[in-house]
BAFI-3210 file (N, C-alpha, C; in Angstrom, 3 decimals, decimal comma, padded with zeros to 6 digits):
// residues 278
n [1|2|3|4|5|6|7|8|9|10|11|12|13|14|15|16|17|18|19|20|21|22|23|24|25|26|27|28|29|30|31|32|33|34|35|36|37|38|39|40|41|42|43|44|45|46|47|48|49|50|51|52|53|54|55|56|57|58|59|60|61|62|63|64|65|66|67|68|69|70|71|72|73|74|75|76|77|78|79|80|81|82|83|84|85|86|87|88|89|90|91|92|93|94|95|96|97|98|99|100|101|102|103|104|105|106|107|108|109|110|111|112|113|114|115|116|117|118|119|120|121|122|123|124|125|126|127|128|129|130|131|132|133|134|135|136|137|138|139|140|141|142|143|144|145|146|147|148|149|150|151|152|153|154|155|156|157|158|159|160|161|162|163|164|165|166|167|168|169|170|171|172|173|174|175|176|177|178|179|180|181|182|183|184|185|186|187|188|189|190|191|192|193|194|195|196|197|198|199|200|201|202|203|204|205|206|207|208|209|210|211|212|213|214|215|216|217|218|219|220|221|222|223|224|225|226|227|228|229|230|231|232|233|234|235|236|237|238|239|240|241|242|243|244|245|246|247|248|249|250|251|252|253|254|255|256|257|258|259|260|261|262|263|264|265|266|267|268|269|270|271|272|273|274|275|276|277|278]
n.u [-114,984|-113,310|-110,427|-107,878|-105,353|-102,149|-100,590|-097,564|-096,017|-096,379|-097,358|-100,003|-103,025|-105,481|-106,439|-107,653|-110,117|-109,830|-111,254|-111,521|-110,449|-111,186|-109,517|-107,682|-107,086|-106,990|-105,503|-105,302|-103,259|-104,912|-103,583|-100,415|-100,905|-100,449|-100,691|-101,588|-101,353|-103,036|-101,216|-099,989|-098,673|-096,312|-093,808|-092,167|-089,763|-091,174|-092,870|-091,715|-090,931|-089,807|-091,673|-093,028|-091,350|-090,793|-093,505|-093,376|-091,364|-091,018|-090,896|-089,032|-086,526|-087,521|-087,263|-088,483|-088,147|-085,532|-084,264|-085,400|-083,826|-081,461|-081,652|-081,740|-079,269|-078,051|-078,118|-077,315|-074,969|-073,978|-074,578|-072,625|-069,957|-067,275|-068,149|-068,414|-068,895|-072,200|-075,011|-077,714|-080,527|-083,528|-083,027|-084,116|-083,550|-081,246|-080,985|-080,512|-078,233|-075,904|-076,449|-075,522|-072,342|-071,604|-071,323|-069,168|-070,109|-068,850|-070,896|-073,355|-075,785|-078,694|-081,065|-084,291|-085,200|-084,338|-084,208|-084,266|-081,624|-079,927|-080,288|-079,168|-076,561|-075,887|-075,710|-072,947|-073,253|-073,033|-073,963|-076,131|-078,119|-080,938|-082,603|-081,725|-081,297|-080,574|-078,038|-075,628|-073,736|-071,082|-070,623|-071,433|-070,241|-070,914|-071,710|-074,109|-077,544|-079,595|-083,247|-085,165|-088,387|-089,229|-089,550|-092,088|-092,786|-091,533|-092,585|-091,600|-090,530|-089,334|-087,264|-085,625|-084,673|-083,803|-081,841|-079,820|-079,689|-077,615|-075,716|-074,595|-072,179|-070,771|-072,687|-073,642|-075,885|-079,525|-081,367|-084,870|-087,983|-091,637|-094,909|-097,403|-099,725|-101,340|-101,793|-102,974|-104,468|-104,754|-106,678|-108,610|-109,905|-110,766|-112,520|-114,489|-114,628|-116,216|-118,489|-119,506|-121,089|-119,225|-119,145|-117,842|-114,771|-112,673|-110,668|-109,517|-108,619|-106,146|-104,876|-103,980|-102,448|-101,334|-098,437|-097,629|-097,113|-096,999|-098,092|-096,930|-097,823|-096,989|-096,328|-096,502|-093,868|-091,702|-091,616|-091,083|-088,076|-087,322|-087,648|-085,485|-083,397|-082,670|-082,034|-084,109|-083,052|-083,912|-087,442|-090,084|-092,696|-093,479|-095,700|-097,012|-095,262|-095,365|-094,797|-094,880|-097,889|-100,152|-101,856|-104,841|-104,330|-106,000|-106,393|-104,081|-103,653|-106,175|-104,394|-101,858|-103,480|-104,279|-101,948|-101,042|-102,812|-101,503|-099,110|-099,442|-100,995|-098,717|-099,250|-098,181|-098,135|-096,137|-093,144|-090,428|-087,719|-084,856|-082,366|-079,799|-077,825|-078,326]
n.v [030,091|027,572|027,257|024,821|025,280|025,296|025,840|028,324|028,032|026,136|023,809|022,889|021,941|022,955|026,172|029,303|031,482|034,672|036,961|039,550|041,949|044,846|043,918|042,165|038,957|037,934|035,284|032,747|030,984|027,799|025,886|027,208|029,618|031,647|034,297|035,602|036,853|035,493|034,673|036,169|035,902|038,354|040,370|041,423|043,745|045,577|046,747|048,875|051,079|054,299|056,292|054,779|055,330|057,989|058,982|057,841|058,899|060,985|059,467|057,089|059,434|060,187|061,731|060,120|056,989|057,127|057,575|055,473|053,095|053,915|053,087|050,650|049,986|050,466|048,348|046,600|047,470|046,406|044,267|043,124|044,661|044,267|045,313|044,533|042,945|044,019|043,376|044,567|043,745|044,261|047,014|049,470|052,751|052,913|054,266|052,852|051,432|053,547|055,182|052,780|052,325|054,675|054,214|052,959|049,901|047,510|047,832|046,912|046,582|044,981|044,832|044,633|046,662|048,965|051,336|052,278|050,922|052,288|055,036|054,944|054,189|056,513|058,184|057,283|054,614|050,673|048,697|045,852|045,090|042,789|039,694|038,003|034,866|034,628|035,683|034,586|034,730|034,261|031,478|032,184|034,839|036,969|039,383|040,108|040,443|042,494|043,249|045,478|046,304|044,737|042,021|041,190|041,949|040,093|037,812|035,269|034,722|032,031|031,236|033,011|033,733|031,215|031,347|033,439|031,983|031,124|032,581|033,790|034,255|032,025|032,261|034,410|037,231|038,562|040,591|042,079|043,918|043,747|044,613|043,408|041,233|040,265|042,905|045,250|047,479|046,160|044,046|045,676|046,831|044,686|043,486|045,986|045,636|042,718|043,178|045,267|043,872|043,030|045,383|048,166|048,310|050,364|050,480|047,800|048,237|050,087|048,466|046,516|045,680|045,832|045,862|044,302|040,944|038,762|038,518|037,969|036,202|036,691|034,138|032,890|033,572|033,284|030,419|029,976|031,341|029,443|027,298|027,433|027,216|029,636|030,948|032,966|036,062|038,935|039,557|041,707|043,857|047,251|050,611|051,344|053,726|056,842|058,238|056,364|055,811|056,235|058,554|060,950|063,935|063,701|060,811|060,138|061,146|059,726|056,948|057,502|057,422|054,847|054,069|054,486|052,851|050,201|050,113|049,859|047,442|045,760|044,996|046,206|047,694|046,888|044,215|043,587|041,846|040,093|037,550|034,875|032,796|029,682]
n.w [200,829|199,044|197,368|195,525|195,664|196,507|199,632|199,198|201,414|203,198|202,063|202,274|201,190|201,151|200,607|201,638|200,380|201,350|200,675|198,136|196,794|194,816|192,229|193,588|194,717|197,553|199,269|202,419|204,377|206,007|207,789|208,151|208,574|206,228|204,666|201,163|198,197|195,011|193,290|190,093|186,788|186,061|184,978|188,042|188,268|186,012|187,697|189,553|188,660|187,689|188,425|190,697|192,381|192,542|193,685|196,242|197,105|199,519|201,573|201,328|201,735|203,915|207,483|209,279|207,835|208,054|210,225|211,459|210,085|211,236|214,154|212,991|212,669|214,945|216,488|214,821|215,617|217,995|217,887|216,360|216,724|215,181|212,760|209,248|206,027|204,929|203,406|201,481|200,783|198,251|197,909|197,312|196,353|197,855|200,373|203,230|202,058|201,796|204,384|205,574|204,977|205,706|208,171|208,776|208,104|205,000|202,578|200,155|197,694|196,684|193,951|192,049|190,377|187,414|187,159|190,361|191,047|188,759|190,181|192,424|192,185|191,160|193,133|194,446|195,158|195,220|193,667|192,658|189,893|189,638|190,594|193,841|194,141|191,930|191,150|192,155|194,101|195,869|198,620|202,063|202,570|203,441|206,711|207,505|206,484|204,991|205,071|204,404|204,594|202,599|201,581|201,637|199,236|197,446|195,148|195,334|198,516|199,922|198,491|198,484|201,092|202,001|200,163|201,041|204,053|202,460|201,683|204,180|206,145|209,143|211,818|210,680|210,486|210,382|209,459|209,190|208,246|208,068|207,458|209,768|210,406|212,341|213,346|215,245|213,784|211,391|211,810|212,755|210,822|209,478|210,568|210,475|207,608|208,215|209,690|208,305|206,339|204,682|202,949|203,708|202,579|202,384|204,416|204,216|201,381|202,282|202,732|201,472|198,560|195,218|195,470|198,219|197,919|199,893|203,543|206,712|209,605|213,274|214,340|211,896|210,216|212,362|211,859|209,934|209,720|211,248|209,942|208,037|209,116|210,820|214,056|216,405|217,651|218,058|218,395|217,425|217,556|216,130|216,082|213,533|211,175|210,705|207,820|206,339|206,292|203,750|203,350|203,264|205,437|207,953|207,817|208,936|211,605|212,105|212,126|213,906|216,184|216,358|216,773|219,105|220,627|220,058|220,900|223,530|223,610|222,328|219,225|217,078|213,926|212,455|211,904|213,414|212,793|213,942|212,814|213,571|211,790|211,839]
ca.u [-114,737|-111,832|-109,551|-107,115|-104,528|-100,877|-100,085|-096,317|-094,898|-096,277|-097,825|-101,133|-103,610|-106,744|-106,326|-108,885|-109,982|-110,301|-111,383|-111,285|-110,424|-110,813|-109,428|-106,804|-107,246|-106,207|-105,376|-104,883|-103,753|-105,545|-102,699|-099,035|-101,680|-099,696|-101,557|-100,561|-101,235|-103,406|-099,811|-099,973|-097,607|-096,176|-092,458|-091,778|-089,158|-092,078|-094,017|-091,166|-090,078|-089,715|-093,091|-093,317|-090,226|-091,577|-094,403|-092,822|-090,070|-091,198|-091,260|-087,302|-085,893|-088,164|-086,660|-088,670|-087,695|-083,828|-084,357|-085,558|-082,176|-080,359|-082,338|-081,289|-077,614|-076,815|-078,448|-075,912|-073,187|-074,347|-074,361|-071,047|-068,945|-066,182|-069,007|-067,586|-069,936|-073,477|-075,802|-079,217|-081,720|-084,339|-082,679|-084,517|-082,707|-080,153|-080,421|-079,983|-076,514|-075,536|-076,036|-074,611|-071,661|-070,863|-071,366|-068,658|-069,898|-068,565|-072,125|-073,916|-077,277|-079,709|-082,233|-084,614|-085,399|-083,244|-084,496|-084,048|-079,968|-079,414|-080,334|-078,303|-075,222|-075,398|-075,278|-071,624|-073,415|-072,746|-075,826|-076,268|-079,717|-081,462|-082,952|-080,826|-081,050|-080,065|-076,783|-074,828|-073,033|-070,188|-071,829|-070,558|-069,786|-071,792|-071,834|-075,244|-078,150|-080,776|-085,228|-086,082|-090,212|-088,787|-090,145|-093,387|-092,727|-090,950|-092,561|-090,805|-089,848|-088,762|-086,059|-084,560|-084,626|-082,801|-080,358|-079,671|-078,786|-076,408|-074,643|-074,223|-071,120|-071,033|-072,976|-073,745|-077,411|-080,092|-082,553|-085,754|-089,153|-092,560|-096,387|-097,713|-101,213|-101,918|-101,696|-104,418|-104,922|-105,457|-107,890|-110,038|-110,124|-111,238|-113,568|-115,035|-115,496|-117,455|-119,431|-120,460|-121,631|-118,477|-119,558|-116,977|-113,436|-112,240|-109,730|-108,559|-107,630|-105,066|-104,116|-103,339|-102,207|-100,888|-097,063|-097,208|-097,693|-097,334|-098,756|-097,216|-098,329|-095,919|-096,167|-095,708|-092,464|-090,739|-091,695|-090,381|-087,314|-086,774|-087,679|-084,654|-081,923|-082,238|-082,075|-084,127|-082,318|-084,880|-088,415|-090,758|-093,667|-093,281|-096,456|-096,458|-093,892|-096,601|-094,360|-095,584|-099,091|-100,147|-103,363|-104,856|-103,831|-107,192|-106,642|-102,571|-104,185|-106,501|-103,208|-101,910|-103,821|-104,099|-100,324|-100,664|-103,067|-100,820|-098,239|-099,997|-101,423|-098,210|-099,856|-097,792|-098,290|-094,743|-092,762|-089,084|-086,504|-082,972|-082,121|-078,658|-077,450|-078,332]
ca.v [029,489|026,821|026,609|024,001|025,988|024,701|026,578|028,394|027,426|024,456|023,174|022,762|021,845|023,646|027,286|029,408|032,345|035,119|038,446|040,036|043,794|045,112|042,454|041,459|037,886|037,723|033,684|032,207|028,980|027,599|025,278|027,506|031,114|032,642|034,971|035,859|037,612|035,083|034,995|036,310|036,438|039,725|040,675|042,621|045,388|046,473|047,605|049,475|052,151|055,940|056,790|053,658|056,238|059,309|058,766|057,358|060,062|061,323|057,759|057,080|060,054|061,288|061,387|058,817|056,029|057,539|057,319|053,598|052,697|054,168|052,494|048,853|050,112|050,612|047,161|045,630|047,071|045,713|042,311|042,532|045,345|044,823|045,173|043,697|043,054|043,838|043,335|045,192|042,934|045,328|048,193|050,613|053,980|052,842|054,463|052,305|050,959|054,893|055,141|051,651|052,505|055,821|053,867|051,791|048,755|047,319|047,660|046,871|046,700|044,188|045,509|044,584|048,092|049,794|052,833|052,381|050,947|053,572|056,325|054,588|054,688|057,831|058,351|056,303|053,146|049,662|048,119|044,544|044,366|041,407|038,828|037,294|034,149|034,297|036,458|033,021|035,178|033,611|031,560|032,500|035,938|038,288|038,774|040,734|040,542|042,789|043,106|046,536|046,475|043,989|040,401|041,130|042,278|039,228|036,626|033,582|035,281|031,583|031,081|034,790|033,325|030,331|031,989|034,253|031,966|030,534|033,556|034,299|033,537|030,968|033,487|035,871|037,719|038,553|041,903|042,172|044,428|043,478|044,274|042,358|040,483|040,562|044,084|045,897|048,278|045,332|043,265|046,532|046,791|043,337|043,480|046,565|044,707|041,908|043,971|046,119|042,806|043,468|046,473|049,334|048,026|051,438|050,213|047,185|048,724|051,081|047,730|045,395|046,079|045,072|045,369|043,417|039,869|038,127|038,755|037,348|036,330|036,675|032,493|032,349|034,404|032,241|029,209|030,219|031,621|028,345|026,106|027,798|027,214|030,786|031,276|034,111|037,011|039,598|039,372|042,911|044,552|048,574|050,882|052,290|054,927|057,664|058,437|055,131|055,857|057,060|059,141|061,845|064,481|063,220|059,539|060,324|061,057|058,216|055,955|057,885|057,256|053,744|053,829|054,454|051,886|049,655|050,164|049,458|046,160|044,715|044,814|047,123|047,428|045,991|043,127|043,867|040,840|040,080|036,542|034,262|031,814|028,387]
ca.w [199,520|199,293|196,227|194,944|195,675|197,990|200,289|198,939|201,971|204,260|201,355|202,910|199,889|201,306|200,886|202,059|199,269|202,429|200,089|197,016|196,868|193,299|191,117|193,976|195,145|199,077|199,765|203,662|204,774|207,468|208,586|208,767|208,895|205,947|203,343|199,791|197,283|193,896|192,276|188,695|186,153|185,970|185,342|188,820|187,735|185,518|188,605|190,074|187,713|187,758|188,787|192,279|193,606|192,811|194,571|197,374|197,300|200,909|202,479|201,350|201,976|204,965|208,334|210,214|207,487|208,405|211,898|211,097|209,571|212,594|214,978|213,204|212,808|216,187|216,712|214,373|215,839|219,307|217,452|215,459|216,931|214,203|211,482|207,838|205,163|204,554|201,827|201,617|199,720|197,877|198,400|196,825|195,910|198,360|200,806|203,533|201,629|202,008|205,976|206,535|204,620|206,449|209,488|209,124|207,002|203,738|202,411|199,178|197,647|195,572|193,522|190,554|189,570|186,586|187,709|191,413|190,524|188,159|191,346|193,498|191,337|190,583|194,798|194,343|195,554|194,748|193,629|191,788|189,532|189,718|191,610|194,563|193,803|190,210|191,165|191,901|195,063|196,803|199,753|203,393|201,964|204,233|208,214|207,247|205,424|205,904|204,173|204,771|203,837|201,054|202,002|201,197|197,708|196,611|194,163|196,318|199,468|200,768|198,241|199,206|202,679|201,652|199,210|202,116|204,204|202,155|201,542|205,260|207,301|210,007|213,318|210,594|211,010|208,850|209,459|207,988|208,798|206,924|208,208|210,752|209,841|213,223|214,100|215,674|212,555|210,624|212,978|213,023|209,148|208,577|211,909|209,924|206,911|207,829|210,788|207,314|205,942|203,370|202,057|203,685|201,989|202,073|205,064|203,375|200,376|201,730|203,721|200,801|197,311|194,693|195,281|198,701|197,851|201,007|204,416|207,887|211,423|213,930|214,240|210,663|210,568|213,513|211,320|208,403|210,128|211,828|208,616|206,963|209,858|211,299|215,168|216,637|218,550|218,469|217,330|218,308|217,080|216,638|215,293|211,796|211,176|209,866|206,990|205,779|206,257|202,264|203,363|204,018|206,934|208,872|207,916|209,622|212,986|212,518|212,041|214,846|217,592|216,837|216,943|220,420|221,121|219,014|221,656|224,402|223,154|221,705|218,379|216,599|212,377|212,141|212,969|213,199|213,534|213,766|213,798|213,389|211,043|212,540]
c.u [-113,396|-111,514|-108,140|-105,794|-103,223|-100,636|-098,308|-095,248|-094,873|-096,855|-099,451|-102,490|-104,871|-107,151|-107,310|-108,751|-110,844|-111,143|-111,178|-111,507|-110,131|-110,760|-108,024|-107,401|-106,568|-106,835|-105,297|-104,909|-103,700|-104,335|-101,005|-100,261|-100,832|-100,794|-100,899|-102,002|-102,242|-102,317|-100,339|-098,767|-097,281|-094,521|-092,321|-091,172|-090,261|-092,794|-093,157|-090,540|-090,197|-090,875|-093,219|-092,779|-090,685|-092,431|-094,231|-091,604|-089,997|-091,007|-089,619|-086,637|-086,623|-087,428|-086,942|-088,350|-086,002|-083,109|-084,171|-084,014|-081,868|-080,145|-081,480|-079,807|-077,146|-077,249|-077,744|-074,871|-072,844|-073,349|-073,337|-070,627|-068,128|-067,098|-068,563|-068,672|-070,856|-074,013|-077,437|-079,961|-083,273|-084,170|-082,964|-083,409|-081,379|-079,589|-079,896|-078,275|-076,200|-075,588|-075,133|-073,459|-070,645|-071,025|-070,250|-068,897|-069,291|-070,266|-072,788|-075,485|-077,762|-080,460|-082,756|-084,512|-084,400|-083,510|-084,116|-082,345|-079,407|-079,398|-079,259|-076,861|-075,199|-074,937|-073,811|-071,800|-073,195|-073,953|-076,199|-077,878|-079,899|-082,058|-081,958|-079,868|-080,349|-078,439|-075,347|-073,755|-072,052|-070,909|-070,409|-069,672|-069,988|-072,012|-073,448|-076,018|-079,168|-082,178|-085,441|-087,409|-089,485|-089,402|-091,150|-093,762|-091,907|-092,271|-092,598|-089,939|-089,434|-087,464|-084,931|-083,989|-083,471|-081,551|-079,830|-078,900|-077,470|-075,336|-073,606|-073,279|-071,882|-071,547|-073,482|-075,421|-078,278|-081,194|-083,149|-087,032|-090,049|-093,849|-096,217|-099,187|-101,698|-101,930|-102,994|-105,226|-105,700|-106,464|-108,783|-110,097|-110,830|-112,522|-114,891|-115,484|-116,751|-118,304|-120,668|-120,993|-120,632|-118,242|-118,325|-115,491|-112,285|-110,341|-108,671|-107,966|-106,389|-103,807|-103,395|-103,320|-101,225|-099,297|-096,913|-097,953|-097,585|-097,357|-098,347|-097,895|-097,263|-095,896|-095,929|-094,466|-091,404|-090,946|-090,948|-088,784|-086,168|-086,568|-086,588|-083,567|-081,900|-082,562|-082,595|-083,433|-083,399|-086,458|-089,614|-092,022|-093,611|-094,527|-095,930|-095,545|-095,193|-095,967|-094,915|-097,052|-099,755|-101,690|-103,425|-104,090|-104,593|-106,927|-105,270|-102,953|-104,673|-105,488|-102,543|-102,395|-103,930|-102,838|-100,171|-101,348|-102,046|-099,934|-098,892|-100,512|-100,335|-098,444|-099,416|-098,077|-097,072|-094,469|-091,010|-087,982|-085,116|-082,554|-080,532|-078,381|-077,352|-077,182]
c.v [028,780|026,832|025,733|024,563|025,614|025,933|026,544|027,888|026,346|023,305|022,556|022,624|022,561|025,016|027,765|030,882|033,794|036,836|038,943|041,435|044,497|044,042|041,922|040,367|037,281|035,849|033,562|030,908|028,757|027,030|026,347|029,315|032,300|033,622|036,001|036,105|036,401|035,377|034,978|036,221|037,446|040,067|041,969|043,596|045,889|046,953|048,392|050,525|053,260|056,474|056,018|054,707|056,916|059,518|058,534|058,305|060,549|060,128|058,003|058,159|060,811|060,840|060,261|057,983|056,315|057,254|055,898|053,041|052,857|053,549|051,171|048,554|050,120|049,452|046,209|045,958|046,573|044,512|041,784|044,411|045,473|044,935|044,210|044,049|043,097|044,130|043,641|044,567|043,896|046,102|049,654|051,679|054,298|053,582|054,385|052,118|052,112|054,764|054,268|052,031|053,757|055,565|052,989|050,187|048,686|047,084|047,776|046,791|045,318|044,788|045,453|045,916|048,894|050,880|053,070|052,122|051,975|055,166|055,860|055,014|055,597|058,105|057,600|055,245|052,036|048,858|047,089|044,579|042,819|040,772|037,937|035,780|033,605|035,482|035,680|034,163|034,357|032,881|032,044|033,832|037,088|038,033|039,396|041,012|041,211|042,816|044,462|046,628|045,761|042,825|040,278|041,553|040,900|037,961|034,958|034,252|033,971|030,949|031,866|033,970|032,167|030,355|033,158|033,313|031,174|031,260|034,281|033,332|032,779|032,721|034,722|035,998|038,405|039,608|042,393|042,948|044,070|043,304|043,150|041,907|040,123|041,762|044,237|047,185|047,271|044,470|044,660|047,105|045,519|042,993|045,015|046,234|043,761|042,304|044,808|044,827|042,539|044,302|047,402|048,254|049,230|050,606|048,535|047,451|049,252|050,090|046,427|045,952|045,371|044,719|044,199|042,075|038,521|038,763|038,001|038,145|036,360|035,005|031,863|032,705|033,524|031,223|029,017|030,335|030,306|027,413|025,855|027,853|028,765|030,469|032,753|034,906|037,850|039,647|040,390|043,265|046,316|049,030|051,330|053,832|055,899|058,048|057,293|055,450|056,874|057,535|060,051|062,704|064,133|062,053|059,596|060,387|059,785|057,299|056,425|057,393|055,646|053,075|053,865|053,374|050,458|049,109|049,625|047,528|044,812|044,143|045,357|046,071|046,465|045,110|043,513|042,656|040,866|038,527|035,948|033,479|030,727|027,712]
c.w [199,569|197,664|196,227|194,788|196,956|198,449|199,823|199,981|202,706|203,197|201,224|201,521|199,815|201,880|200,644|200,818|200,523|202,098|199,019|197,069|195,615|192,722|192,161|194,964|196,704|199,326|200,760|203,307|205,956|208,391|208,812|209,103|207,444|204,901|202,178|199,105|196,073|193,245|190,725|187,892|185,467|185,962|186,680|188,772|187,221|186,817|189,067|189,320|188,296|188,657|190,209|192,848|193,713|194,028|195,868|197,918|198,919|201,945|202,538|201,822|203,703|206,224|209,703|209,690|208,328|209,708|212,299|211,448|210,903|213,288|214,592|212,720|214,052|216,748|216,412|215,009|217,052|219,516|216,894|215,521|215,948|212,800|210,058|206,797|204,942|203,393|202,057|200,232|199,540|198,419|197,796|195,853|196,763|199,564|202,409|203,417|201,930|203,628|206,743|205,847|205,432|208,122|209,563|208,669|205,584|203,089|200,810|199,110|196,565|194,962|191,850|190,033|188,696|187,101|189,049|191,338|190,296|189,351|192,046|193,172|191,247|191,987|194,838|194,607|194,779|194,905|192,480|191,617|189,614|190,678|192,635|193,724|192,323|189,981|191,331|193,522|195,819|198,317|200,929|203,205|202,905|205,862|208,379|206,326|206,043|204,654|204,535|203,739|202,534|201,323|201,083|199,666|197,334|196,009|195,342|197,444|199,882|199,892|198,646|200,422|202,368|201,008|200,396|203,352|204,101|201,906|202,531|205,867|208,116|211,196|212,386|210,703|209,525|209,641|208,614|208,771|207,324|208,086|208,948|210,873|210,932|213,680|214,233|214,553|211,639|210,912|212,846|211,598|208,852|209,859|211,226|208,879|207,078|208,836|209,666|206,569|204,404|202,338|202,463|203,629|202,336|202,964|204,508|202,040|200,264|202,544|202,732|199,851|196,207|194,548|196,374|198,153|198,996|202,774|205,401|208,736|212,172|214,355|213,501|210,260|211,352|212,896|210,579|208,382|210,612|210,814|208,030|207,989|210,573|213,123|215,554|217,260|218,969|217,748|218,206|217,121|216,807|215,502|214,093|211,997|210,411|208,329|205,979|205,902|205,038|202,824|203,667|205,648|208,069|208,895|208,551|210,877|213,137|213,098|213,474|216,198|218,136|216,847|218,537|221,083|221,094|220,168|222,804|225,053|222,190|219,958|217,292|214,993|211,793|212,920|212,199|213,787|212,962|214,393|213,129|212,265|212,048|212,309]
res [x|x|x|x|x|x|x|x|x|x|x|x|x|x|x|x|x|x|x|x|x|x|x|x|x|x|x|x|x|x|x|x|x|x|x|x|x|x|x|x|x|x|x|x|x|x|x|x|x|x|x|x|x|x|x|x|x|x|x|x|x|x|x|x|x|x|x|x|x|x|x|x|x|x|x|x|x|x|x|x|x|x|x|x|x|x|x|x|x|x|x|x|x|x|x|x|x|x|x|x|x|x|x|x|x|x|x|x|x|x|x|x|x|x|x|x|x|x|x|x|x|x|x|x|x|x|x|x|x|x|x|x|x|x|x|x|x|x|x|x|x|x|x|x|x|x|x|x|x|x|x|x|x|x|x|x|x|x|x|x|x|x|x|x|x|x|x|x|x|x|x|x|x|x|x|x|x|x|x|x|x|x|x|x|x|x|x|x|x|x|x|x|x|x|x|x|x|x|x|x|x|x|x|x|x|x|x|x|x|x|x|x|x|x|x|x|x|x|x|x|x|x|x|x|x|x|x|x|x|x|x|x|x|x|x|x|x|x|x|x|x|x|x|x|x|x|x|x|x|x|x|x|x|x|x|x|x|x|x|x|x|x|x|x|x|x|x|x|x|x|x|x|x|x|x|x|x|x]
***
């Protein structure tokens, strides 16, 4: 089915209508490969309140997200030894800004959520509501910007990108993780779909939803990256962190094992980069 619909970022006029899961409207475009979300209008803070965290309470605080962090701290300090300033764009309950902070950065946070802010603060963090772009930030302010699982929740992830990097020093870097629309989890979800003639969904449901609203390829990512003046440094694949995997204790193995294939095949659920200021 084709609709009349531009592609948000190459502009491409003949976007393909690739699925409907419930009442959510999954878009592709044939020409850059990106896929989004049927944008509605919806004030975003409203989806993130009291109840998104809760729920998620084990994810943020659990020790494989923690581990995460670690992992792309001792990466920065690789990349900028004398550290300085970083700024965590959708920073949840903050607590990212908290590790990088006791690591040795000057480190802040972004974040629509009153509810997610208000936690943070109370943790002593420094945490600006709102939307980036509408914060008017000093440009050339930051030697670090990082996306943890944030991209894909934005509205207009390529203004972020752009207001980003105007905010970043000359050499400074920008670290971001967000699914990977090629992984091998997701190829055997949508290979199960239309094998069932479209009937078993079950696996795309717990694969799209309604907070992420856009979907890279690892070809659309380096495009996008490049479009906007960034230089890659590192650009990897790693499987799902199981802490992330919202399912059952049986559907956790599942995820599991194809975490190991995952590995094997280069295919991993994530795509983890770290690139420069062009």
């Amino acid at each position: 089915i084709m609709d009349f619909f531009k592609c948000p970022f190459c502009s491409y006029e003949w976007i393909r209508e690739k699925c409907v899961i419930d009442e959510l409207k999954l878009l592709e475009c044939p020409q850059c490969g990106l896929c989004f979300l049927e944008i509605k209008q919806v004030e975003l803070k409203s989806l993130y309140g009291k109840d998104y965290y809760q729920e998620r309470a084990q994810y943020y605080f659990g020790e494989g997200n923690i581990r995460q962090f670690r992992k792309g701290l001792h990466i920065l300090h690789q990349l900028k030894p004398q550290k300085g300033k970083l700024l965590d764009v959708g920073c949840g309950l903050g607590m990212f800004v908290k590790l990088a902070k006791h690591d040795g950065w000057e480190a802040k946070g972004v974040e629509i959520s009153p509810f997610a802010c208000a936690q943070a603060r109370k943790d002593g963090l420094e945490v600006i509501e709102g939307e980036l772009e509408n914060l008017h930030l000093p440009s050339e302010s930051f030697d670090v910007v990082t996306l943890w699982d944030a991209i894909e929740h934005f509205s207009d992830p390529f203004i972020k990108i752009k207001e980003i990097w105007r905010i970043l020093k000359k050499d400074g870097l920008i670290l971001l993780n967000t699914p990977n629309e090629n992984s091998l989890l997701k190829n055997l979800a949508w290979l199960t779909y239309f094998m069932s003639f479209k009937k078993v969904t079950y696996p795309l449901k717990k694969l799209y939803h309604e907070y992420h609203w856009f979907y890279f390829r690892p070809r659309t990512l380096k495009q996008i990256l490049k479009t906007y003046n960034f230089d890659i440094l590192m650009f990897k694949t790693q499987p799902i962190p199981l802490i992330k995997a919202r399912t059952s204790p049986l559907g956790k193995m599942v995820v599991f094992v194809f975490s190991l294939f995952e590995r094997m095949t280069n295919s991993g659920y994530e795509l983890v980069v770290i690139a420069k200021k062009g």
